[in-house]
Structures are given as structure tokens and as C-alpha cells.
C-alpha positions in Angstrom: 14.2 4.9 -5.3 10.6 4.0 -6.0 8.0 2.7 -3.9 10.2 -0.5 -2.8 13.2 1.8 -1.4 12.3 5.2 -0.7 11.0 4.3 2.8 13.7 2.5 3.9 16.9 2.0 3.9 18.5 -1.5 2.1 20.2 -3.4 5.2 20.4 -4.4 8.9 16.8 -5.4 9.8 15.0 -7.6 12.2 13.1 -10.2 10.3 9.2 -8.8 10.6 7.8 -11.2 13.3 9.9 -8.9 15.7 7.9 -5.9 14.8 5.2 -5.0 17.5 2.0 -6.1 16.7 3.3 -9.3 14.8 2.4 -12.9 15.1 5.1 -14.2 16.6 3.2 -16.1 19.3 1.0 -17.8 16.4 1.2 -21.5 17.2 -0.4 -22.2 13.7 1.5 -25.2 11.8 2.2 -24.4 8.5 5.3 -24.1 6.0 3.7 -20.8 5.0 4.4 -17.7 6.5 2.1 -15.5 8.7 3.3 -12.4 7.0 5.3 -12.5 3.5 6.1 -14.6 1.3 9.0 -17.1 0.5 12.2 -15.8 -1.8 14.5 -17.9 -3.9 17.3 -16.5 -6.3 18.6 -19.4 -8.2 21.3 -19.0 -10.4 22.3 -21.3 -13.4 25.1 -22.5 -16.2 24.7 -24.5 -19.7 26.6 -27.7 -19.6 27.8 -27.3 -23.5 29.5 -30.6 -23.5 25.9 -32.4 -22.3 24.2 -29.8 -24.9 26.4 -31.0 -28.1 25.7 -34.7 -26.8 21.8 -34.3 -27.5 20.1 -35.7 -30.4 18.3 -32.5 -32.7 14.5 -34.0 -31.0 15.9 -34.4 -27.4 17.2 -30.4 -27.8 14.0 -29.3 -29.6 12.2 -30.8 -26.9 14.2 -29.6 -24.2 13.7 -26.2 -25.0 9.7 -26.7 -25.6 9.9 -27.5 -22.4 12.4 -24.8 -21.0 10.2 -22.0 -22.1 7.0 -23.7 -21.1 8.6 -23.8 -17.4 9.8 -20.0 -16.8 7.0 -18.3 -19.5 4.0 -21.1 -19.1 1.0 -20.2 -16.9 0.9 -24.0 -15.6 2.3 -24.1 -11.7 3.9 -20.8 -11.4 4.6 -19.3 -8.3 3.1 -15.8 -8.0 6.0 -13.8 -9.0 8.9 -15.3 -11.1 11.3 -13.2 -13.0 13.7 -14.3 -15.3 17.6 -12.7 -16.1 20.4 -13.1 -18.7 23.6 -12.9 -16.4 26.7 -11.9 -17.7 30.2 -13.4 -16.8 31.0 -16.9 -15.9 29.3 -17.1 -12.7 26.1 -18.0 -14.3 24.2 -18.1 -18.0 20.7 -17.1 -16.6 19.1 -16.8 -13.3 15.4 -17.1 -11.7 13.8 -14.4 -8.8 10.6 -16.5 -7.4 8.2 -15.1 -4.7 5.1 -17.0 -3.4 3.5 -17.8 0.5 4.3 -21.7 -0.4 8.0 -22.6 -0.7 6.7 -25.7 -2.6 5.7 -23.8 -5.1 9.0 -21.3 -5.4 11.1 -24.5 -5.5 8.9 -26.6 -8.1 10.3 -24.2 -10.5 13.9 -25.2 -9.8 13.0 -28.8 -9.8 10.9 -28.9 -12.8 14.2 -27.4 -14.5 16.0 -30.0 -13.5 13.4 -32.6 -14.5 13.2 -31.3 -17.8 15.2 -33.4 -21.6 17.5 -30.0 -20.8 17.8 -30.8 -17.1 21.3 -32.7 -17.6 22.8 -30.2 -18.8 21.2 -27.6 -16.6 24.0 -26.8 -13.5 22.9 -24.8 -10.8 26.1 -22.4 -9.5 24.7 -20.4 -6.3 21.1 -20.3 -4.7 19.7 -18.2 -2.1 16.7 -18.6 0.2 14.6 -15.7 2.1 11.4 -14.1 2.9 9.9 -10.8 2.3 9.6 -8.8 5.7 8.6 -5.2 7.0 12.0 -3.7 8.4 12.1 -2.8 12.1 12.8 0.4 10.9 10.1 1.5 9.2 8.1 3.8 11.5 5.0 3.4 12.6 2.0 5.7 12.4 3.1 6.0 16.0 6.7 6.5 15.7 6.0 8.8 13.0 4.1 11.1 14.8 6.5 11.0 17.8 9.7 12.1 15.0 7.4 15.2 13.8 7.2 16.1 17.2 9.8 15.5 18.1 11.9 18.0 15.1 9.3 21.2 15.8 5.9 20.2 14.4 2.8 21.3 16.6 0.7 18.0 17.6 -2.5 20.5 17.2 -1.4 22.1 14.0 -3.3 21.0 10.9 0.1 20.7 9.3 0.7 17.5 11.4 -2.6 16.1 11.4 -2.0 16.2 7.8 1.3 14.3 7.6 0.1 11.4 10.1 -2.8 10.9 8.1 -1.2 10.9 5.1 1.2 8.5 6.5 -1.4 6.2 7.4 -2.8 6.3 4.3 0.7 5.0 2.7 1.6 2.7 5.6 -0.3 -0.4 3.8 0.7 -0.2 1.0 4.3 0.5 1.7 4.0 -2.5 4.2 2.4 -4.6 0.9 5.8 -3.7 -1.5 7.9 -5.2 0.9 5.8 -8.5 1.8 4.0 -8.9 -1.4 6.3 -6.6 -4.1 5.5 -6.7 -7.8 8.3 -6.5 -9.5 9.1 -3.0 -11.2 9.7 -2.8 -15.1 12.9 -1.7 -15.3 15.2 -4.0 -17.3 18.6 -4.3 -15.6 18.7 -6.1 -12.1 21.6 -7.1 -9.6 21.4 -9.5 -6.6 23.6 -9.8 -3.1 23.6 -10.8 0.1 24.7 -9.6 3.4 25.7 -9.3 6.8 25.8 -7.0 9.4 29.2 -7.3 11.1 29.6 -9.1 14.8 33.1 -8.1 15.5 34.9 -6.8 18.6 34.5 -2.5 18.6 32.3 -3.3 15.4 28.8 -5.3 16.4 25.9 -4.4 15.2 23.9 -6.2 17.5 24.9 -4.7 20.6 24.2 -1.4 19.3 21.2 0.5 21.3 18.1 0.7 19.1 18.6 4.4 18.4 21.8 4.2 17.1 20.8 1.5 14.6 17.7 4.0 13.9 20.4 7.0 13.1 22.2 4.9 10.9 19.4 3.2 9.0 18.4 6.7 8.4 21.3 7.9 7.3 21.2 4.9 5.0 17.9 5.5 3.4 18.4 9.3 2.8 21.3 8.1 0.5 18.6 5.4 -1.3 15.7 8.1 -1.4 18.5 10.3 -4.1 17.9 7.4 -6.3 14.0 7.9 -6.6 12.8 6.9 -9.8 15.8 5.5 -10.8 16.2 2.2 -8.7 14.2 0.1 -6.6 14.9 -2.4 -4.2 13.4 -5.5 -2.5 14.8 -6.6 0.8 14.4 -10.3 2.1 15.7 -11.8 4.9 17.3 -14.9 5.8 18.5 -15.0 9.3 18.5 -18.8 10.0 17.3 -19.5 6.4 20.5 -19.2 4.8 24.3 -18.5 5.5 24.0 -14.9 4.9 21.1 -12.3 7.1 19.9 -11.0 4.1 19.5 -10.8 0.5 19.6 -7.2 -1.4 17.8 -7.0 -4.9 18.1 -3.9 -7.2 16.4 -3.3 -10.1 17.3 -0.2 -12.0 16.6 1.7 -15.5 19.7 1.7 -16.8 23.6 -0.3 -15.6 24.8 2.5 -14.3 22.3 3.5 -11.5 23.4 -0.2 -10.0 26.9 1.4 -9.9 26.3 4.4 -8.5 23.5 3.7 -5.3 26.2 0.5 -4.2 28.8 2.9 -4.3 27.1 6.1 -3.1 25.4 3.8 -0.2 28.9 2.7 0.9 29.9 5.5 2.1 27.5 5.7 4.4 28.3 4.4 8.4 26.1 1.2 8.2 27.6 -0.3 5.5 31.3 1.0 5.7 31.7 -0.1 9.2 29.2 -2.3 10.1 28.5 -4.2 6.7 29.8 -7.6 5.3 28.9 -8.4 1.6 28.7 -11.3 -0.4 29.1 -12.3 -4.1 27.4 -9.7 -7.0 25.4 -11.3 -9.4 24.0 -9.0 -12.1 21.2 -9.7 -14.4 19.3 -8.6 -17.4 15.8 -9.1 -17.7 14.5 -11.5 -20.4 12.3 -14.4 -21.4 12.8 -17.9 -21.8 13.5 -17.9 -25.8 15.9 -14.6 -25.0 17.8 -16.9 -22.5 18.2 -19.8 -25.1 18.9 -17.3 -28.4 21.3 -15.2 -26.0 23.3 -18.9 -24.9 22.9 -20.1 -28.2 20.4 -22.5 -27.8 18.7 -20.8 -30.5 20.1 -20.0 -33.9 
């Protein structure tokens, strides 16, 4: 995977104000986080019976107005992305990131405000934040592993890999809380649990083991380098699932294979619960409306 993935494995995290050194005793008041940024995937269908219904100036203006919300500079949140999705669960779908959850909703409702808002049906929504996964090393833990498997804490070889690691760790720590979003055109959204079952709960498993497995986990995603990427948000007691998997990939099938290749692996087929697939294709707003004929 690229810079989004190939640290770290796609599931079973703690959200990041559990990592050491957070600011989880911040008594700040604010509906911004300390670290990340808010996530919303929301997910969309055409009413066509409310569409034929419109007068030629109400639909004209409707979709002046559609592509002035999702392509317009006016009030966007800092990241928004924008996906043609196949299938009847939705016609289009939006990705928006920013520190204000104001702002990643205003999108949604401006939609909804819009001449086309009447016809415009939401069908599924999900709600996050970005976060740096417990199981992401430290420059600490790092240098403890390479110890740990053989290397010589004197040897220039290992002064060399923990500073070189050090180097990365910001901005590996800035594609997970403040991720660009890579250009690759085919994309795919789900969310997920880890299990809490009798003989199958993740949360009562020691911290190692959960370590082993992550890893495990990740070597699978790093075989994908360069061909998918990945962006990780949680929702433990934002939403009704823990967390919210995004791929991003540079061609349909690489989707296909890393979901399948990655459920293989112990984390996910014994500990993992997943919820509904939505797939999408990146586009604009005038490639949504021409592709849901809108547009002629």
C-alpha cells in the first residue's frame, strides 16, 4: 500500500487519545478535536419521481447549485471527495474531512437545502475521526523490536534505522490524522467491528497478542504497495460500528484482491465483524449528474 497503509495494518485500533503521550487529560471545551480531524461518508439516491416533477428552471437551477456545492470553493471542508456508486444502494456518495464537524456536515445540509434537495435521499451515513493506531510503533518501540530480532544497539546499522524512523514518524502520524487523498480513481468504503464473543474477544486479548496479529495483518497490506491505500477512522462511541475502512486503489481489482487476501489473515477471520460494502468511482459534480442522467 502507499504511505496511508504500509505502516499499519487496516483494523482493531484504540482511538488515538489512548496512545501515550496524548491529550487525553485536556480539559479544553471544544467540538474540535485535539488530534485529527472529523470523517463523514455520506451516501445518496436520485428521487426520479421528484426529478420528472421539476419545472426545466427549477432543474437547471438545481444543478447550478449541485455542482457549486461538491466543486465550489465557497465553505468547503478541507478535504471532500466525490464518487459515482454503482448498484442500488446509492447513485453518488461524499468522503469529507475537516477539525470542525460543522463544517463536514454543512456539506450534507447545503445538499439538502438545495431546488435539488427534495429529491436528494440520503441511504447510509457514517461518522468518524482520523487517529494514529495503537499499533504503530514508536521511535521507542521501534528500537526495542530491532533489538529485540538481532540488531546491535551500537551498530551504525541501527542508529541508522531509528533515525530514519524518526524522520518518517511525522509524517506517517500526519497521513493518518490529516490524509490527502491519493489519486487513484476507484474507491470502496466499510465499516467494522472487532468481535466480543465468548472464546472470540478481542478486547480481552493481552496487548502482544493484538500486536502479533496487527502485524500479521499489515504484512498482508504492505504486498499491496503502490497499488492501494487506505485511511483508517474511528468511531467507537461515534457510530454503531468501531471503525470505518476506506480503500482507494488504481484499478477494481486491487479492492478485490487486498479484502480478500487480508481475510485470511487471523485478525479478521476470527476476530473481525464487517458491515455493508459501498464502492465508488471518483468523479465531479457534472460526472455525477451526466452519469444519473441529470445531464443529457
Amino acid at each position: 500500500m502507499s504511505q496511508q497503509t504500509t505502516e499499519q495494518p487496516p483494523s482493531g485500533h484504540r482511538p488515538a487519545a489512548a496512545r501515550p503521550g496524548s491529550l487525553a487529560g485536556d480539559d479544553t471545551v471544544s467540538v474540535e478535536p485535539t488530534i485529527g480531524w472529523h470523517c463523514t461518508h455520506t451516501f445518496y439516491r436520485f428521487d426520479r419521481a421528484l426529478l420528472a416533477g421539476l419545472s426545466t428552471a427549477d432543474r437547471e437551477a438545481g444543478m447550478a447549485a449541485f455542482r457549486e456545492i461538491l466543486d465550489g470553493n465557497a465553505e468547503q471542508p478541507l478535504r471532500l471527495q466525490k464518487w459515482i456508486v454503482p448498484g442500488h444502494k446509492a447513485d453518488f456518495g461524499l468522503m469529507a474531512l475537516d477539525p470542525s464537524p460543522h463544517k463536514v456536515d454543512a456539506v450534507h445540509q447545503r445538499l439538502l437545502a438545495s431546488p435539488l434537495g427534495p429529491a436528494i435521499v440520503p441511504t447510509y451515513s457514517f461518522v468518524g475521526l482520523t487517529e494514529v493506531s495503537e499499533y504503530l510503533p514508536t521511535v521507542d518501540q521501534f528500537a526495542a523490536k530491532l533489538i529485540k530480532h538481532g540488531e546491535d544497539p551500537e551498530s551504525p546499522s541501527y542508529k541508522a534505522k531509528v533515525q530514519g524512523y524518526a524522520a518518517r514518524e511525522p509524517m506517517m502520524h500526519k497521513a493518518r490524522l490529516e490524509p490527502d487523498f491519493p489519486n487513484w480513481p476507484c474507491a470502496c468504503f466499510y465499516p467494522m467491528n472487532k468481535k466480543r464473543k465468548v472464546g472470540e474477544n478481542w478486547f480481552t486479548l493481552p496487548f502482544s497478542e493484538r500486536s502479533r496479529l496487527m502485524a500479521e495483518h499489515g504484512a498482508s497490506g504492505m504486498k499491496f504497495g503502490g497499488k492501494v491505500s487506505q485511511l483508517i477512522t474511528v468511531s467507537v462511541g461515534l457510530d454503531d460500528w468501531e471503525w470505518g475502512v476506506t480503500l482507494w486503489a488504481r484499478r477494481p481489482e486491487f479492492l478485490k484482491e487486498i479484502v480478500y487476501t487480508m481475510r485470511f489473515d487471523e485478525a479478521s477471520a476470527r476476530y473481525a465483524e464487517f458491515g455493508p460494502f459501498y464502492t465508488g468511482y471518483i468523479a465531479t459534480a457534472d460526472q455525477i449528474l451526466r452519469h444519473c442522467r441529470l445531464l443529457a
